[in-house]
C-alpha positions as CSV (number, residue, x, y, z in Angstrom):
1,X,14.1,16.4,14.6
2,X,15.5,14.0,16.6
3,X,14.6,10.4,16.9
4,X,13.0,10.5,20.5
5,X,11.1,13.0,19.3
6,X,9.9,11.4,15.8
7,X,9.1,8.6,18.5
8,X,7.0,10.1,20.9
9,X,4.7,12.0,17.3
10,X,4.2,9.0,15.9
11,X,3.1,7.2,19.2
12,X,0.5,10.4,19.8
13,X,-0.8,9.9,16.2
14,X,-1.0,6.6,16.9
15,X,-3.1,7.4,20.2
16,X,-5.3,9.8,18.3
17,X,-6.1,7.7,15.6
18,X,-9.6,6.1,16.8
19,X,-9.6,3.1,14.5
20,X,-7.4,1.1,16.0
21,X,-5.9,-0.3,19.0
22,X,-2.3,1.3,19.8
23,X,-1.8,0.1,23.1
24,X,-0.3,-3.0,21.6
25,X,1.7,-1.4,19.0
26,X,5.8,-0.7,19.7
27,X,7.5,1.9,18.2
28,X,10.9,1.7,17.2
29,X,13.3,5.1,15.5
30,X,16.6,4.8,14.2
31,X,17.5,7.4,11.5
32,X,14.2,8.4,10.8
33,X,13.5,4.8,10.1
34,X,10.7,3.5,12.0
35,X,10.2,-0.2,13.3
36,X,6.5,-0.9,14.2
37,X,5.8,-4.2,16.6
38,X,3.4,-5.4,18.0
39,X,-0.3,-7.0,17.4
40,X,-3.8,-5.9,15.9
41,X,-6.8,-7.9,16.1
42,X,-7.4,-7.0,11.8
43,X,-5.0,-7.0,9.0
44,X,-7.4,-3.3,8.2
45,X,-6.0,-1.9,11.3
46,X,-2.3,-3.1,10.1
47,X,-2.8,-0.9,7.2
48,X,-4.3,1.6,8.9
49,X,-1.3,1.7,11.0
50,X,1.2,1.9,8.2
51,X,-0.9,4.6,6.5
52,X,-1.0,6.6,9.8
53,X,3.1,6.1,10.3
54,X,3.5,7.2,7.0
55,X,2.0,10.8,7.3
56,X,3.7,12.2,10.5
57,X,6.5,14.2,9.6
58,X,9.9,13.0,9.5
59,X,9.5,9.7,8.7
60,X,11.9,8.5,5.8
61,X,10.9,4.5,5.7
62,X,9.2,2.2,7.7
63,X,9.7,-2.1,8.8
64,X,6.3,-2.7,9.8
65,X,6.7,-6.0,11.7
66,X,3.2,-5.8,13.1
67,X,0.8,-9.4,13.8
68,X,-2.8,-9.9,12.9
69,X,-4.3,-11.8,15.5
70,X,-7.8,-12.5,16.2
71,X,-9.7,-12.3,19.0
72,X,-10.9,-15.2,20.7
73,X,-10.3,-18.8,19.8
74,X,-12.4,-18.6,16.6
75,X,-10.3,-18.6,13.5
76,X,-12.3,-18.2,10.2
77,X,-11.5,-21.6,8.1
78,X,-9.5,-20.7,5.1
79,X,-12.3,-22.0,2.6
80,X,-14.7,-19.8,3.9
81,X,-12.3,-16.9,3.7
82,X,-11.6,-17.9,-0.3
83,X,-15.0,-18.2,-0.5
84,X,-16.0,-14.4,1.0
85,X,-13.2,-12.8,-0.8
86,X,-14.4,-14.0,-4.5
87,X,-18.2,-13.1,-3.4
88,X,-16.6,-9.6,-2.5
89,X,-14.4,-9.2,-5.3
90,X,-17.5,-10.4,-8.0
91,X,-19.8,-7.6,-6.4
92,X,-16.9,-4.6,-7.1
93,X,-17.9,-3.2,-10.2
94,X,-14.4,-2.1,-10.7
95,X,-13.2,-5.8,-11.3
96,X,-13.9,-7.7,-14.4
97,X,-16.0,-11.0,-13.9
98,X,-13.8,-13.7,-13.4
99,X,-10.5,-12.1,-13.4
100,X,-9.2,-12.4,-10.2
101,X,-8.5,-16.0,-8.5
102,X,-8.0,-16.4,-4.8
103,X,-6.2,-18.9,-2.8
104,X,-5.7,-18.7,0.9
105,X,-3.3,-20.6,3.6
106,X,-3.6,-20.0,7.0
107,X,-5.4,-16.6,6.9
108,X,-2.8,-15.6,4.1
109,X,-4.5,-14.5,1.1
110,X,-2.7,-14.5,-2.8
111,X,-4.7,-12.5,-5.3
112,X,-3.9,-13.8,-9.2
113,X,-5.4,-13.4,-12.4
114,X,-5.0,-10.6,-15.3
115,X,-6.6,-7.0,-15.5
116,X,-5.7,-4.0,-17.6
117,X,-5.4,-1.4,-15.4
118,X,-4.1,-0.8,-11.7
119,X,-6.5,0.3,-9.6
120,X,-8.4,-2.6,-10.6
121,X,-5.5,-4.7,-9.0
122,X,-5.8,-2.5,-6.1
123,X,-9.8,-2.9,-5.9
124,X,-9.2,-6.5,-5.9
125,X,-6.7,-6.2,-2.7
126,X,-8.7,-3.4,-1.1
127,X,-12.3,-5.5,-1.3
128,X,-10.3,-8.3,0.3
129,X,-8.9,-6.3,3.3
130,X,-11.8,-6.0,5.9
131,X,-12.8,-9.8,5.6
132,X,-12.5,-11.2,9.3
133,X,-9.9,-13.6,9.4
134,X,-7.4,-12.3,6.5
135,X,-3.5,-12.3,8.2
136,X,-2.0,-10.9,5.1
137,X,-2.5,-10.4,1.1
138,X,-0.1,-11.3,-1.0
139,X,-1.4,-9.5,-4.8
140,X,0.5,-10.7,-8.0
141,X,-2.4,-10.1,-10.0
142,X,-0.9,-9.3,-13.2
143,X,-1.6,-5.3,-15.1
144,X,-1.2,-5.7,-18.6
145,X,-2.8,-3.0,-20.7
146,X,-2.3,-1.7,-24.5
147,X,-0.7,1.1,-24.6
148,X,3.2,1.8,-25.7
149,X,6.0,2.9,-23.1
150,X,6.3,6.6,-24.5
151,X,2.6,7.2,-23.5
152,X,2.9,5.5,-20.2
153,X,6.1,8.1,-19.4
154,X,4.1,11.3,-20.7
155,X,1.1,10.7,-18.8
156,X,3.4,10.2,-15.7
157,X,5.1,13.2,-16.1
158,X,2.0,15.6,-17.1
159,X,0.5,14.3,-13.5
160,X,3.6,15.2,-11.9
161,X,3.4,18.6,-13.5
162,X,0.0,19.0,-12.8
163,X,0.1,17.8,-8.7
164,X,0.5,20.7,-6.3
165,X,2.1,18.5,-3.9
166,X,4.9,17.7,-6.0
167,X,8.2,19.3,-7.3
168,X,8.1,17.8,-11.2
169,X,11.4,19.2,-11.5
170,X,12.9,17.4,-9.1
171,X,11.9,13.7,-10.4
172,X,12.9,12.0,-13.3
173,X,10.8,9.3,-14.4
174,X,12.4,5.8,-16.6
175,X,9.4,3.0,-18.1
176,X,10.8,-0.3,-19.4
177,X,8.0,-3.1,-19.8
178,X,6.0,-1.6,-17.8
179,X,8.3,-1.2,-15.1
180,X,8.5,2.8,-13.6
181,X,11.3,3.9,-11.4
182,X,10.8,7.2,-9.9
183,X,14.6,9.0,-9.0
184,X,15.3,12.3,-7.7
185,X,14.5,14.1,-4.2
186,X,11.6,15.6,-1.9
187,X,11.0,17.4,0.5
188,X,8.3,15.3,2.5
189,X,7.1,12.0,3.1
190,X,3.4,12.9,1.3
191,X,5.1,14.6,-1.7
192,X,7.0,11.1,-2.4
193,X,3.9,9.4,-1.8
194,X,2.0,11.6,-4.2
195,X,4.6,11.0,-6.9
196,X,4.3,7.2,-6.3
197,X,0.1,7.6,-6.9
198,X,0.7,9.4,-10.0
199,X,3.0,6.8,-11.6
200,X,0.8,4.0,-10.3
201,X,-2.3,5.8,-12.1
202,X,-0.9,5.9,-15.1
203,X,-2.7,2.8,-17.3
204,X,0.1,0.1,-18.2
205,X,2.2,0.2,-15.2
206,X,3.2,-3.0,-13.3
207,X,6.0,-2.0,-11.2
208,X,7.0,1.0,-9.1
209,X,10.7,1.5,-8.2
210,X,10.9,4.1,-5.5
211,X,14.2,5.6,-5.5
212,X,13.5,8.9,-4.4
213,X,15.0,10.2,-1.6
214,X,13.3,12.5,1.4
215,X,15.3,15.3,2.0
């Protein structure tokens, strides 16, 4: 496939996605590589960009250079965005009571705090996301769980094994401190993505190294 081509998919996935606005979004191909420019009125319909890049085929990485910017001269004060994303955060189930602290500069939000598993880190991030006037989350909320570095690399590799999505074979997986890098090759975008959920399932993880490669 050839760049101008990759180009003019992801720009018609773009258009069909009806979530957000992709009239102000430039698109970018070099390599397979894709640039994303532009402007969105939500940092939910940044991600939602990403996320839609990141499933049309042929895509090996992405530099997603992309502004929030509000509508209107409004501009939600940063207090009252600290104060919504704690509310939010407090009423997710998921997330211990008081285990997440929230500080926010210009729109910018920075998620810290302690939890022992990683999708409550990502609950935290992903109650945060919608609120009106967020530019940007920054989350070094910190995963640290009990359980030793053999069992963190099993569980890894039996979810590997057990995804249909994914070539097991083809993956090797290294833990250190919590720390997981992921080498080998795929075929596709999605299967690398799938091997990246799997290792970031696992409890006791902290870090994902991506080092595999889309053939």
């Amino acid at each position: 496939m050839t760049d101008i081509t990759l180009r003019q998919d992801i720009m018609d996935e773009l258009e069909f996605e009806p979530s957000i606005a992709a009239a102000n979004i430039g698109v970018a191909v070099h390599s397979g590589v894709v640039t994303l420019t532009g402007h969105v009125p939500t940092y939910v319909q940044k991600s939602t960009v990403e996320n839609v890049v990141k499933r049309v085929k042929g895509v090996k990485g992405i530099a997603e250079e992309i502004e929030v910017r509000a509508f209107g001269q409004h501009r939600t004060a940063d207090d009252e965005i600290a104060r919504r994303a704690l509310n939010t955060i407090s009423w997710n189930t998921v997330v211990p009571t008081g285990a997440v602290q929230v500080k926010v500069q210009k729109g910018f939000v920075t998620l810290s705090g302690k939890v022992e598993w990683q999708y409550q880190k990502n609950a935290a991030a992903a109650a945060v996301r919608p609120l009106e006037g967020v530019s940007g989350i920054l989350n070094l909320i910190d995963v640290t769980p009990h359980v030793s570095t053999g069992d963190v690399k099993r569980r890894i590799e039996e979810a590997l094994k057990r995804n249909a999505e994914v070539e097991a074979k083809a993956i090797r997986v290294d833990v250190a401190d919590g720390r997981v890098t992921l080498e080998g090759h795929v075929q596709t975008w999605p299967e690398r993505r799938a091997a990246e959920h799997a290792a970031w399932s696992a409890a006791g993880v902290k870090t994902v190294v991506d080092h595999i490669t889309v053939a």
